[in-house]
C-alpha positions as CSV (number, residue, x, y, z in Angstrom):
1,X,45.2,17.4,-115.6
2,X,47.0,14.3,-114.3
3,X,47.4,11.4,-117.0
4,X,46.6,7.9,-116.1
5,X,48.3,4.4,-117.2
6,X,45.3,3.5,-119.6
7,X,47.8,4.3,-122.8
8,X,50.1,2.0,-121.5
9,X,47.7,-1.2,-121.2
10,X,46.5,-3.4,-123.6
11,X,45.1,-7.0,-123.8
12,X,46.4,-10.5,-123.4
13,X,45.2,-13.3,-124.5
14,X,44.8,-16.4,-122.0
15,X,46.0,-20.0,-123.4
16,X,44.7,-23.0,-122.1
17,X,46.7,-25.2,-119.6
18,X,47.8,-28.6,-121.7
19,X,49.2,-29.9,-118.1
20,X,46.1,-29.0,-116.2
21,X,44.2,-30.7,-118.9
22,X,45.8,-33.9,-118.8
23,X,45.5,-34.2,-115.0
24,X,41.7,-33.5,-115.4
25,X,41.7,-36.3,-118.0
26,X,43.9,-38.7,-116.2
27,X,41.8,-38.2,-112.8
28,X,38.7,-39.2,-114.5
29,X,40.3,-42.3,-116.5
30,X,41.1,-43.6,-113.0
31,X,37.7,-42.8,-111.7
32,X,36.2,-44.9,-114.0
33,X,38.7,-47.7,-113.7
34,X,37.9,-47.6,-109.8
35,X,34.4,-47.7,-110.4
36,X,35.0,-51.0,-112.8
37,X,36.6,-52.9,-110.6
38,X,34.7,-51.9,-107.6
39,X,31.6,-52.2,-109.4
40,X,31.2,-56.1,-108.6
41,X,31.8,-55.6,-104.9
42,X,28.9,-52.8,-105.0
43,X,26.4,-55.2,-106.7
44,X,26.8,-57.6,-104.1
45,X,26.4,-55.2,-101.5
46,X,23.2,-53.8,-102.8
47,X,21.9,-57.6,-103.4
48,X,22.9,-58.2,-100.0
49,X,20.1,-58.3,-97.5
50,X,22.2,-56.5,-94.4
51,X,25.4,-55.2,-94.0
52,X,27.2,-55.8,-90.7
53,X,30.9,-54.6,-89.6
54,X,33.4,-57.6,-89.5
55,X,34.9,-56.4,-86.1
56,X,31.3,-57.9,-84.6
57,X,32.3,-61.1,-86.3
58,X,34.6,-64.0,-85.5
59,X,36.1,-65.8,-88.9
60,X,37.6,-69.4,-88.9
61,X,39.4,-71.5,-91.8
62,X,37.7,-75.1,-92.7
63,X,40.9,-77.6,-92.3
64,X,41.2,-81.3,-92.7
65,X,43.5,-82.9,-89.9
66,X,43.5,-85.0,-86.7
67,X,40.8,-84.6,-84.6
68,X,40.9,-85.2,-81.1
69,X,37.6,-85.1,-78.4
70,X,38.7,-84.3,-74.9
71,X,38.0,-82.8,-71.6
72,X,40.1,-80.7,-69.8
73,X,39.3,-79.6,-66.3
74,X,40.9,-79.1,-63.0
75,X,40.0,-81.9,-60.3
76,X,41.1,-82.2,-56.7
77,X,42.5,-85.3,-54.9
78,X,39.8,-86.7,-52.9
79,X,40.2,-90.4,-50.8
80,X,38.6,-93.2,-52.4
81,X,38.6,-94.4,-49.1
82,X,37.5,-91.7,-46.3
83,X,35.6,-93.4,-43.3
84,X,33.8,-91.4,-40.8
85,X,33.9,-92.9,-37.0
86,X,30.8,-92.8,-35.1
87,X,30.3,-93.5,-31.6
88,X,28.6,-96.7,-30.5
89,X,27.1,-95.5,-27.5
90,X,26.6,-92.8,-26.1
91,X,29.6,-91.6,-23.4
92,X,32.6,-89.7,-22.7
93,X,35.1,-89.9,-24.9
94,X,39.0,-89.6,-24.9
95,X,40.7,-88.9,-28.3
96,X,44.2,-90.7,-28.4
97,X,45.0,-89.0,-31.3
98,X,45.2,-85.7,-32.9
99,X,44.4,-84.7,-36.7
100,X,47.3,-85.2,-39.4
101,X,48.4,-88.1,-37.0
102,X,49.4,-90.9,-39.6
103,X,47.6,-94.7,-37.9
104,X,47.5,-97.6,-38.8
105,X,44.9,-100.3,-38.7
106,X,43.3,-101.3,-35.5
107,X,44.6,-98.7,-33.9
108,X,42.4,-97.1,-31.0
109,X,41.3,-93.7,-32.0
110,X,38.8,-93.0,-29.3
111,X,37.6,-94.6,-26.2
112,X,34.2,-94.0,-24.9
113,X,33.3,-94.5,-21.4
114,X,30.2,-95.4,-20.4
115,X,29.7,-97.2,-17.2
116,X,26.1,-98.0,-18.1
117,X,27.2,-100.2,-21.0
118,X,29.3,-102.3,-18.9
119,X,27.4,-102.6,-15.9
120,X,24.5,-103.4,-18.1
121,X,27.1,-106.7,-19.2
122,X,28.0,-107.2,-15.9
123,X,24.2,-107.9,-15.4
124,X,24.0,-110.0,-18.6
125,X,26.9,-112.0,-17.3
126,X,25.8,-112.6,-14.4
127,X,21.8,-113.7,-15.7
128,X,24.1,-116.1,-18.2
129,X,26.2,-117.8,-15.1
130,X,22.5,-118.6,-13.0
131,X,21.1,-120.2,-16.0
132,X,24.3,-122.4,-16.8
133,X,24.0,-123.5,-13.0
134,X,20.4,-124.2,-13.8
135,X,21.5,-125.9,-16.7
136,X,24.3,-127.8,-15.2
137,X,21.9,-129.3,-11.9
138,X,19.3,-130.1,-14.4
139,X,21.6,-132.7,-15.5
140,X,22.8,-134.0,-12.2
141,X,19.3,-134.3,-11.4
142,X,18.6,-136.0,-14.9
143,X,21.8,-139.0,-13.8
144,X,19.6,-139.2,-10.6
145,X,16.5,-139.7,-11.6
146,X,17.4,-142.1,-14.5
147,X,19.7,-144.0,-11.7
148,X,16.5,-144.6,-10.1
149,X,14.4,-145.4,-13.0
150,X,17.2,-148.2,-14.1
151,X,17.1,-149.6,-10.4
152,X,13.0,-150.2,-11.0
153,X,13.8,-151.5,-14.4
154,X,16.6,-153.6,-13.0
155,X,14.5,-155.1,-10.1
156,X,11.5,-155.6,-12.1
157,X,14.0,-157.8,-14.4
158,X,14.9,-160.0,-11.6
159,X,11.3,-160.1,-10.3
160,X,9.9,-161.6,-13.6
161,X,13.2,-164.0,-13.3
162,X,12.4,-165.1,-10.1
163,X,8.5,-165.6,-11.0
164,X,9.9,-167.8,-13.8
165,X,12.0,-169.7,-12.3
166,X,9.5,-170.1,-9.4
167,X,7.1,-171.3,-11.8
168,X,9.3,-173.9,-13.4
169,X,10.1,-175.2,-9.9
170,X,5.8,-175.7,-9.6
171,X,5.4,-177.4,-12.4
172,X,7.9,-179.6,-11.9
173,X,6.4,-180.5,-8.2
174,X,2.7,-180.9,-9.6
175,X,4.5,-182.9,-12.1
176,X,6.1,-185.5,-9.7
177,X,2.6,-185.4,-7.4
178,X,5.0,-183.0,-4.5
179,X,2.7,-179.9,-5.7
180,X,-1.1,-178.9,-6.1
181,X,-2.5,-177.2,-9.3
182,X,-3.7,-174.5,-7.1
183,X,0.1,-173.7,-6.2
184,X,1.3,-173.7,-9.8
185,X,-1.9,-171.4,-10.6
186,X,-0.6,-168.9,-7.7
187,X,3.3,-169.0,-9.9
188,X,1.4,-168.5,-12.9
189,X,-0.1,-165.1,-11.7
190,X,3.2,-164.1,-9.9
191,X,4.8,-164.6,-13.0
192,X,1.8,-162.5,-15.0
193,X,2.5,-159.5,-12.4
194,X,6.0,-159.3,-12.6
195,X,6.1,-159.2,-16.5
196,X,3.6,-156.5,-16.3
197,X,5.5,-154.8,-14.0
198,X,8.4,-155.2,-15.7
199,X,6.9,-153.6,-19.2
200,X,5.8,-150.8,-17.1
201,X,9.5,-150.2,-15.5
202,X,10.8,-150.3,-18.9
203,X,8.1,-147.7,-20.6
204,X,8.6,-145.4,-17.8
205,X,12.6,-145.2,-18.2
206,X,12.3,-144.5,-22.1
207,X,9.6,-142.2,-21.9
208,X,11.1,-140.0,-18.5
209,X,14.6,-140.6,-20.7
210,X,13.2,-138.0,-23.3
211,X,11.2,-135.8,-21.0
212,X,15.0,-135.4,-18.8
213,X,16.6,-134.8,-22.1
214,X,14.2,-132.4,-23.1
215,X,14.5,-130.5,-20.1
216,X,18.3,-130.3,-20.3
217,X,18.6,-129.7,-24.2
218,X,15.4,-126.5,-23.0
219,X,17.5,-125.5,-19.9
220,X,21.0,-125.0,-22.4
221,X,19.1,-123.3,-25.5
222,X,18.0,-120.6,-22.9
223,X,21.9,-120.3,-21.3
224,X,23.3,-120.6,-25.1
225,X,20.6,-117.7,-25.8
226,X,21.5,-115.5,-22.8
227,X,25.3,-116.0,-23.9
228,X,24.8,-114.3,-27.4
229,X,23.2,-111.3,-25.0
230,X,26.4,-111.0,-23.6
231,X,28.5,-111.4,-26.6
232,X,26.7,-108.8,-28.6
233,X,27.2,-107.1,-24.8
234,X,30.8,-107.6,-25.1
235,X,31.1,-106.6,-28.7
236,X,29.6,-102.7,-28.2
237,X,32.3,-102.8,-25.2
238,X,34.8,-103.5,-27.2
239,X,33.1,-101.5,-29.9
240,X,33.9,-98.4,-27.3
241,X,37.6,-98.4,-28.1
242,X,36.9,-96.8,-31.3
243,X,39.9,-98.2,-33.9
244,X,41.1,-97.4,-37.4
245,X,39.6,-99.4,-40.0
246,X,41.9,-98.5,-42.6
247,X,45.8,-97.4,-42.9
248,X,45.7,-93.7,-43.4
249,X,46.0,-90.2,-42.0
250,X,43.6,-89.2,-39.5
251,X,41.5,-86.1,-41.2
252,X,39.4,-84.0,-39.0
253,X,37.5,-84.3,-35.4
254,X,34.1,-83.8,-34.9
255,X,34.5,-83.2,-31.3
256,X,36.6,-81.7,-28.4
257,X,38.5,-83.8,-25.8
258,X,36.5,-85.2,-23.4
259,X,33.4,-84.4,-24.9
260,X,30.1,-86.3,-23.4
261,X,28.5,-87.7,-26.7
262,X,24.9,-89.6,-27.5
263,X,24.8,-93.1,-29.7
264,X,25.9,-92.7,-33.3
265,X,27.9,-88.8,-33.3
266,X,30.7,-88.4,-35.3
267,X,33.8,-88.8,-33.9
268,X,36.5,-87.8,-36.6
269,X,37.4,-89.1,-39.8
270,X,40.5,-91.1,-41.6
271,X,41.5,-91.1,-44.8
272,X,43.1,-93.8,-46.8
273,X,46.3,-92.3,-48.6
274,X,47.1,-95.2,-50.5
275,X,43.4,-94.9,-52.4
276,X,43.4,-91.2,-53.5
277,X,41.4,-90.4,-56.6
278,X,41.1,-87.3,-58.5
279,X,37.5,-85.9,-58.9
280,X,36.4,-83.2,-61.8
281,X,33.6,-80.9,-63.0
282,X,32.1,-82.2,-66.3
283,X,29.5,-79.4,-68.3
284,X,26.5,-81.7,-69.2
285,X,26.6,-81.8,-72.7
286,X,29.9,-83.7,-72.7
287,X,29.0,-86.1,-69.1
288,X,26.8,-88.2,-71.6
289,X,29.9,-89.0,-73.4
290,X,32.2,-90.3,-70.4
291,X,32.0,-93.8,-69.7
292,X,33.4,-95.5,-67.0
293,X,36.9,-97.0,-68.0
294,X,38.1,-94.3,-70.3
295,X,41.7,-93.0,-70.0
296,X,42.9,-89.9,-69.4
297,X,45.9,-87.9,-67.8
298,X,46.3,-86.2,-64.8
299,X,49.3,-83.2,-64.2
300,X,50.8,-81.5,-61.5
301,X,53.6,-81.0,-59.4
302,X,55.6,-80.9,-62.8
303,X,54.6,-84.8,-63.3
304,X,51.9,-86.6,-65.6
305,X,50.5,-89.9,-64.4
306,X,47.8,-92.3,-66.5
307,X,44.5,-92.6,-65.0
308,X,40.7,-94.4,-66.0
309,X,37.7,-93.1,-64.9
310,X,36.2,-95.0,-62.2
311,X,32.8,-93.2,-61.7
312,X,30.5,-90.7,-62.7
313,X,28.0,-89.4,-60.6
314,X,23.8,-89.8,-62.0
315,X,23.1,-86.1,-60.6
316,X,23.3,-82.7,-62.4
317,X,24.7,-80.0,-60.0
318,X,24.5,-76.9,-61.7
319,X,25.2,-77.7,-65.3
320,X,27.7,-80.4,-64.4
321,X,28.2,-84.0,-63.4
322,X,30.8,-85.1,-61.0
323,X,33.2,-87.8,-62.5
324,X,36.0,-89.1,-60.8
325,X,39.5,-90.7,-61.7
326,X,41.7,-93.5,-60.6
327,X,45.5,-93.2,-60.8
328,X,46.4,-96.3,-63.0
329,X,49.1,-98.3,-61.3
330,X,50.8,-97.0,-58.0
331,X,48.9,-94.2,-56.0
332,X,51.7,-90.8,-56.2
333,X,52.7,-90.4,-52.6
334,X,53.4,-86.7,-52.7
335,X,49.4,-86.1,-53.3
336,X,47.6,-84.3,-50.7
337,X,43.7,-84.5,-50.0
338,X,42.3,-81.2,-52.2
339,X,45.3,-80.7,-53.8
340,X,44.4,-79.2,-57.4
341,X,45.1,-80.9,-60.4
342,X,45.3,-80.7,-64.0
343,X,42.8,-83.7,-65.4
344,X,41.9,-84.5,-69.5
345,X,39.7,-87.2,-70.2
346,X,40.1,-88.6,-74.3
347,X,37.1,-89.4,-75.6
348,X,38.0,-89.7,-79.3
349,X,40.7,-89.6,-81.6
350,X,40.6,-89.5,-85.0
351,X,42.9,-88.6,-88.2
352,X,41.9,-86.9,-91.9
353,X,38.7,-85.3,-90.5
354,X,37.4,-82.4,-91.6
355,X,36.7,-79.8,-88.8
356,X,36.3,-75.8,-88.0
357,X,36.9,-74.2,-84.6
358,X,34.1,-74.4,-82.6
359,X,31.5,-71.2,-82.2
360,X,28.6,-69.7,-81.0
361,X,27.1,-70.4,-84.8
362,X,26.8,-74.2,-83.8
363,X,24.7,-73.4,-80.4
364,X,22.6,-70.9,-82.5
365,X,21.9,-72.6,-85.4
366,X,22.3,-76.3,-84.3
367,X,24.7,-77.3,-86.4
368,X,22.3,-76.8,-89.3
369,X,23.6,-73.7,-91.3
370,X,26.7,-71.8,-91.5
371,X,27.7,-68.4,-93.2
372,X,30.2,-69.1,-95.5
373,X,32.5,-65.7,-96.3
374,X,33.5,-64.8,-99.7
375,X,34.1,-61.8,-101.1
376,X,33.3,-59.7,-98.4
377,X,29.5,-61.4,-98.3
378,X,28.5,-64.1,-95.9
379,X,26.2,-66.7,-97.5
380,X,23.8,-68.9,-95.5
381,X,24.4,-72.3,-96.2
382,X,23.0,-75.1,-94.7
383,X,25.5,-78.1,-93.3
384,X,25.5,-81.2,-91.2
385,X,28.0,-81.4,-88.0
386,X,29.3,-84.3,-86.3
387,X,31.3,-84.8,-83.2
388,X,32.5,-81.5,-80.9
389,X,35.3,-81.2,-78.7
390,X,36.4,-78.1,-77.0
391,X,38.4,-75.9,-79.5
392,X,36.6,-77.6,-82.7
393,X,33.8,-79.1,-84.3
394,X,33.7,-81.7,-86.7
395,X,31.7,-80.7,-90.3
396,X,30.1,-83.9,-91.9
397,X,28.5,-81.9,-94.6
398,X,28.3,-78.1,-96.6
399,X,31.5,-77.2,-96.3
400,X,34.8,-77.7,-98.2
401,X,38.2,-77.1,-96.7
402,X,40.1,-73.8,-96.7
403,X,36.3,-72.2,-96.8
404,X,35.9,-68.9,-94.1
405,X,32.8,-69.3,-92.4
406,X,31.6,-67.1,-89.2
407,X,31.5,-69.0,-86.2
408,X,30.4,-66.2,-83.7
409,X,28.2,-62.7,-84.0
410,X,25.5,-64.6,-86.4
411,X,22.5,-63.5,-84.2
412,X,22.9,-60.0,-85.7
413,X,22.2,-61.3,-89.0
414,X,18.8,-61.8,-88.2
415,X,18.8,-65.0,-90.5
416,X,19.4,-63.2,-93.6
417,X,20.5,-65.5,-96.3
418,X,23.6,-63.3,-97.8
419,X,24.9,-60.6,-95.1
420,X,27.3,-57.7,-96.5
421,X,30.8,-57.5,-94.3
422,X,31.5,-54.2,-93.9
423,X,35.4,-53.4,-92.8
């Protein structure tokens, strides 16, 4: 029989673990303490009416500073002055110059031909030179005819004279018994006859006096009128040597060489370097605060020059208004037309105001709430906001400074009044 090790075992007796115990013990000590101090944090969570994670969220800082309004954009150099040539009548026309050519004012540009136009003076001209011949024997017959009406004046004159004198002579004979009443009766009437015929004469050379000048003063106003024809004829011939009205650059053709064209086609374009202005895209919702005269600053080309806004357009294109800018001073010469540049218009400056960066929570809410963080809960607050610029907006009410507030992801709040901000 084979013996086992049962004689050689016996019991022993298990102590407990001190060490083990105290790590137990410790582990629940700092449990609890977690659980205190978190236990505030876990109230507001559950009295929270969400809970959404802060990498949805945007956070800015309440400050008190200077606060500037401005708007920044990129314009182009446009011509204050840019006028397009049309043609004056229709015609062939031969460019004398070619685009980029620098001119100067009153120089010819175009010419048009146009052989009806000028034949069509020639006409005029030639209408005008019968009437002033018209006009000019009118009054050679006018000295005749009042010659003769002067010679029946005259003669009647010396008629009545002679009747008078002839009469005087009579009475004298019937006076001194040489002469019969019946002679001095026959003076009488002579004399009668050649004072009426003397009234006559006169009458007739005032009254045909008017009716010759009359019929001069009607032959020159028609001449005079056929000579403004063929000025205004004259004009659209010279009109046909198209010139530059302005100093400038000429910018582009409308037409090829020799091109036949009808009455009032563009011709080409100049462009007025000396007048260049800068124009910019404004978003709406700052275009109502522009005003014409403001200053601003325009950049490129490593230089800055002063301008003032010198208009703004009354139409909405897309969300914008077109404003434009005027260099202050001296036009830059080393500007091109549509050459991009840096613009900022100041509307407002300001110091000690109290602003936050500007958010989608302003848009969305109006400016009439914000949620201010604080312990890991935003609370819904309601505030008043002022002016806005681009980067910042300025808080008039509801908010103190060095307050965290969200300024963008508030739609998924779903306008809770406390929101839980989950890491």
């Amino acid at each position: 029989m084979i013996r086992d090790t049962s004689a050689q075992d016996r019991m022993v007796e298990v102590k407990p673990n001190r060490r083990r115990r105290l790590l137990w013990i410790g582990g629940g000590i700092a449990v609890l303490v977690a659980l205190a101090l978190a236990m505030p944090g876990i109230l507001r969570l559950f009295s929270a009416d969400a809970s959404v994670s802060a990498s949805r969220l945007a956070f800015a800082t309440v400050e008190r500073g200077p606060f500037v309004r401005d708007i920044a954009a990129e314009g182009k150099v446009v011509a204050a002055v840019s006028p397009t040539l049309y043609a004056t009548y229709g015609g062939a026309v031969t460019l004398e110059v070619h685009a980029g050519d620098a001119v100067k004012k009153e120089q010819v540009l175009a010419m048009i031909d146009s052989p009806e136009l000028k034949n069509k003076l020639a006409q005029e001209q030639s209408k005008a030179d019968a009437m002033q011949v018209d006009y000019l024997q009118a009054e050679v017959d006018a000295r005749s005819k009042r010659a003769e009406l002067q010679k029946t004046y005259d003669n009647a004159q010396i008629d009545a004279k002679s009747a008078e004198t002839n009469l005087t002579r009579e009475q004298k004979a019937f006076a001194a018994g040489a002469s019969t009443n019946v002679a001095v009766d026959q003076a009488k009437d002579t004399l009668e006859k050649a004072r009426i015929a003397l009234a006559h004469a006169k009458s007739g050379l005032g009254m045909n006096e008017d009716s010759l000048r009359f019929n001069i003063q009607a032959k020159k106003l028609a001449h005079d009128n056929q000579m403004l024809a063929v000025q205004d004829l004259e004009r659209q011939v010279r009109n046909l040597d198209v010139r530059s009205p302005v100093d400038g650059q000429v910018g582009q053709l409308f037409i090829a060489e020799r091109a036949t064209v009808a009455k009032d086609a563009q011709l080409l374009s100049v462009i007025d370097l000396s007048a260049l202005e800068v124009e910019m895209k404004v978003p709406e919702s700052f275009a109502r605060d522009l005003g014409i005269g403001m200053t601003g600053e325009i950049s490129g080309n490593g230089n800055t020059w002063k301008g003032l806004v010198s208009a703004i357009s009354p139409e909405v294109v897309n969300g914008e208004v077109a404003a434009r800018l005027r260099f202050e001073g001296t036009t830059p010469r080393q500007l091109r037309q549509n050459q991009r540049l840096s613009v900022r218009v100041l509307l407002d400056h300001r110091e000690d105001v109290l602003t936050v960066q500007r958010g989608s929570f302003v848009d969305e809410s109006g400016g009439s709430y914000a949620y201010v963080v604080r312990d890991g809960v935003a609370e819904k607050r309601p505030i008043r906001v002022g002016a806005s610029s681009i980067d910042k907006v300025e808080i008039l009410d509801g908010l103190k400074e060095r307050e965290r507030i969200v300024i963008s992801g508030t739609d998924s709040f779903k306008n809770a009044a406390r929101v839980a901000i989950s890491r």
